[in-house]
Steps between C-alpha positions, in 0.01 A plus 500: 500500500266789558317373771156716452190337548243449163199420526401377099152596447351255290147326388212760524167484420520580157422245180905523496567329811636160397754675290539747828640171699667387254676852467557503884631180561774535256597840666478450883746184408742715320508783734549197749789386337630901503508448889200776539211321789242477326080437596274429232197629500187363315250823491201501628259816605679473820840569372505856657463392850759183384772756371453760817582200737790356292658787413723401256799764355369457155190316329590385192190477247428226315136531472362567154125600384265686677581638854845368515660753184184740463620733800354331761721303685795775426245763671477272786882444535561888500257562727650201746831671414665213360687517187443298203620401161363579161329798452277706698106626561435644154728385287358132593149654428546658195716150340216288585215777318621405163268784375690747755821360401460518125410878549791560694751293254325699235577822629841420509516441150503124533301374204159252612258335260124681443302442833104476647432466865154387539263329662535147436079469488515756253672269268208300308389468160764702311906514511597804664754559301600315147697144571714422619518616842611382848242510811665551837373505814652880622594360858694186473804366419651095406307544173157426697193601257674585188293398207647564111259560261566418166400624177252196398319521806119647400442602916684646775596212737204399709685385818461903564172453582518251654433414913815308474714819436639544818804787363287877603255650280750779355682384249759544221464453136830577296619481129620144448894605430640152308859393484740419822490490860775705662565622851729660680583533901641808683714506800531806673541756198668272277347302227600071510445330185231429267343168494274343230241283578407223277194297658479173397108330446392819633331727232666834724688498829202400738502389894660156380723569249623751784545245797485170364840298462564516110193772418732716302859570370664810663804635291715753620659685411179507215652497152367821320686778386721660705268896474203290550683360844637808609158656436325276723754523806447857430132524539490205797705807666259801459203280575624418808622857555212627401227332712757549786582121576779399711701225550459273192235459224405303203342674177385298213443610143443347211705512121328500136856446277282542206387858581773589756242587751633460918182520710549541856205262687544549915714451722572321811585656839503109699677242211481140593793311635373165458750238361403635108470856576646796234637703767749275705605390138548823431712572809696230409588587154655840628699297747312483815419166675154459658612572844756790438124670290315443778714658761556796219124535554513429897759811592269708261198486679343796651212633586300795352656361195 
């Protein structure tokens, strides 16, 4: 019984907020169960003022999109001196740039597909590059905005130009990479296993065949060969090295058997832990129950991080 008081940051103001609460629910009622005291917090712009009068020993983050795993709620906590899980200021920044993350990862020697950042306006009449591609939005996360365009379609996709585009005008357009959808989570320095995902009635792993009961088939440990595996938990490692996250992370790639190409595609600094989340799954696979990951990730909290 450890006795330290949490306060579970959760909800936001970010299109990701549903999943946020869902995330945050499921935590502060493990860590409950763990015997830490526990506040949950639903963020707001006030949450500053909020976490100077609670005061908690550690805020653990469950807020994911914009503000809550872009560095700014981490820059608030070390400022307020209160340490927190996950990883810090710019390692949270430079995960949720995917353009400044895939040019870190690259660096390393991590292989990414062929990439344009532009102007989402500035993508009109022509393909700007030949199909097919994938259009992300460079800032968010849950699969919000991604648009596959295939090789039979004559236009880019006009929802870019649209007023109902709601994603940022910079955006992401990257070398459609076919074949299967694996990920792997790191915990501390070590590498947990690799998942596949197989969505099912989705046409890729979107915001409901993420979060909706029955939206996909997770299987872990993913059945590939046992290099291809290895290579993955290898480069989960130096991406998460290299961008300098803490705490745990999620990177996802994506297999073509029939060429043998591994493409690394982001990764994740703040993983979901709703009910069908990779990462507890994950966790539990290597032998941890949900509780016993969560309190891993509660005594490593820090600030500065």
């Amino acid at each position: 019984m450890s006795g330290k008081h949490v306060a579970v940051l959760m909800g936001g103001f970010s299109s990701e907020r549903p999943v946020s609460l869902s995330s945050g629910a499921a935590c502060a009622a493990a860590l409950e169960e763990e015997g830490y005291r526990v506040t949950r917090v639903d963020v707001d712009r006030t949450v500053a003022s909020v976490l100077a009068d609670l005061r908690p020993d550690v805020a653990f983050n469950a807020l994911h999109g914009p503000y809550g795993e872009d560095g700014s709620i981490q820059g608030i906590l070390d400022y307020l001196e209160i340490p927190y899980t996950h990883s810090g200021v710019l390692a949270s920044a430079l995960a949720m740039d995917k353009a400044l993350a895939k040019h870190v990862a690259k660096a390393a020697g991590i292989p990414v597909a062929e990439t344009l950042i532009m102007d989402r306006h500035a993508i009109t009449g022509a393909h700007p590059m030949p199909a097919p591609y994938v259009v992300k939005p460079v800032r968010e996360g849950s699969s919000f905005g991604i648009v596959i365009v295939k090789e039979d379609q004559s236009h880019p996709p006009q929802i870019l130009s649209s007023s109902e585009w709601r994603y940022g005008d910079r955006v992401m357009v990257e070398r459609y990479i076919p074949g299967r959808e694996l990920t792997c989570g790191v915990m501390g320095e070590e590498a947990l296993g690799v998942t596949e995902i197989i969505p099912l009635g989705h046409a890729f792993y979107d915001y409901d065949a993420k979060y909706v009961k029955g939206g996909s088939q997770h299987v872990i440990p993913a059945q590939i060969l046992p290099d291809v595996y290895q290579t993955i938990q290898r480069l989960a490692v130096t991406a998460h090295q290299a961008l300098g996250c803490r705490g745990v992370s999620r990177s996802d790639f994506r297999f073509d058997e029939r060429s043998g190409e591994l493409i690394w595609l982001e990764i994740n600094t703040q993983p979901g832990m709703t009910p069908t989340s990779l990462l507890p799954e994950m966790a539990a696979h290597a032998g941890y129950r949900f509780g016993e990951f969560l309190s891993w990730m509660v005594e490593d909290a820090s600030c500065l991080r």
